[in-house]
N, C-alpha and C positions, 0 to 999 in steps of 0.2 A: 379298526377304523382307518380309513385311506386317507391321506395326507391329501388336497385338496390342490394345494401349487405344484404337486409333482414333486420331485426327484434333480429334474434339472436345475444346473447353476443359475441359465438364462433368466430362470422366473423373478429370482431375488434380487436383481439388477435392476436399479433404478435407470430414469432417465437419464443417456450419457448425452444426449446433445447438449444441456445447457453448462456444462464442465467443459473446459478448456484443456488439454494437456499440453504440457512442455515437453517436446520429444529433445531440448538439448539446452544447453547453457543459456547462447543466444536468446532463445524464447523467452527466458525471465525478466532480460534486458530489454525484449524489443517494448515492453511498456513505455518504460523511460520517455524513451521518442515519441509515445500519445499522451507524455502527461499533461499539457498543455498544447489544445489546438494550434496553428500556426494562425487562425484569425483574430484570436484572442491573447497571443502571447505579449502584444504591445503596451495591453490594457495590464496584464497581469506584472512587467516590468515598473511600469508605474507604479501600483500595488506597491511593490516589494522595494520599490526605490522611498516612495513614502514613508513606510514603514520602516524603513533603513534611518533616515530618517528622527522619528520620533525614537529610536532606537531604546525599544522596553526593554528594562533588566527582570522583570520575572514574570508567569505565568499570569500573574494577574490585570498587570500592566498590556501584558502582548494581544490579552484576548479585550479589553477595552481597543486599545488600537484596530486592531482590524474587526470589531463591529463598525467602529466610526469609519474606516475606509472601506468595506463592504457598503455600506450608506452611501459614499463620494461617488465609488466604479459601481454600486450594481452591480457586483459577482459575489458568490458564495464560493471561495477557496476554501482547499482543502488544504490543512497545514503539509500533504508531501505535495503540492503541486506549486507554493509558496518556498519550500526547500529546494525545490527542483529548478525552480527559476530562480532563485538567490545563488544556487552552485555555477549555475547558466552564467548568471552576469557575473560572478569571481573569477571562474573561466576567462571571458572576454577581455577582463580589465576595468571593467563598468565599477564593481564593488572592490573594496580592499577587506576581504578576510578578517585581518586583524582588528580592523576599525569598530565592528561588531562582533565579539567573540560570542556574545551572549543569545544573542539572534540565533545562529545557526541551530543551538544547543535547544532552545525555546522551540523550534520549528520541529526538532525531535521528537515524533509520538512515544515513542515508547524508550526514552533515553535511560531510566536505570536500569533497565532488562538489557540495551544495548552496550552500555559501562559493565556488568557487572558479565557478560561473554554470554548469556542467556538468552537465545533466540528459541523462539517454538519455529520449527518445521512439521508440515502433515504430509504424510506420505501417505496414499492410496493405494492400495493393491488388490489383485482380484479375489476372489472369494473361493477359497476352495472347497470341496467336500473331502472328509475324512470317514473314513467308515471304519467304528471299531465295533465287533462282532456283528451282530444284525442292524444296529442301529447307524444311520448314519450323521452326522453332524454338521454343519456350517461352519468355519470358521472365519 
């Protein structure tokens, strides 16, 4: 019986347009710089200046707060776009670090996997064929 996709790699290759790749360091970064629109960045300081603010010490506390200020501004933040402009204004001088330690830590999605030195990485690579005696494989 004839194998129906053929033999070539090409067949089992999904669609690559909607994948992005990072051809270098830089590229992982340049997010960073679209995590926040620059028309929206004033709305989102406020946000975080608020929320700095009412300054919640636990998870449960933080996500009360930012419903009730999601409500005020009429935006749905993302907790790294809410990290990302809290780093922003420490940066500046706007925010003092210390003043909210518990904040930062809160804003952390994945913070005991990031304490404890446990990141998932996915690497992609291409698909080879391996042929041992007649048959050949995909790997």
């Amino acid at each position: 019986m004839e194998d129906i996709r053929g033999d070539q790699p090409d067949t089992y290759k999904r669609n690559m347009k909607s994948f992005k790749t990072n051809t270098d360091v830089e590229d992982i970064y340049k997010r960073w710089d679209k995590m926040v629109k620059a028309e929206e960045l004033d709305t989102f300081v406020e946000f975080v200046g608020d929320l700095v603010e009412q300054n919640p010490e636990n998870d449960k506390k933080l996500k009360k707060a930012i419903n009730h200020l999601q409500k005020k501004y009429r935006i749905s933040p993302r907790k790294s776009q809410l990290l990302y402009v809290y780093n922003l204004m420490c940066e500046e001088g706007r925010l003092n670090a210390t003043d909210t330690p518990a904040l930062r830590n809160l804003l952390c999605k994945k913070s005991s996997k990031s304490e404890s030195g446990v990141l998932v990485i996915t690497v992609l690579t291409r698909s080879a064929i391996v042929s041992h005696s007649s048959s050949k494989y995909l790997l």
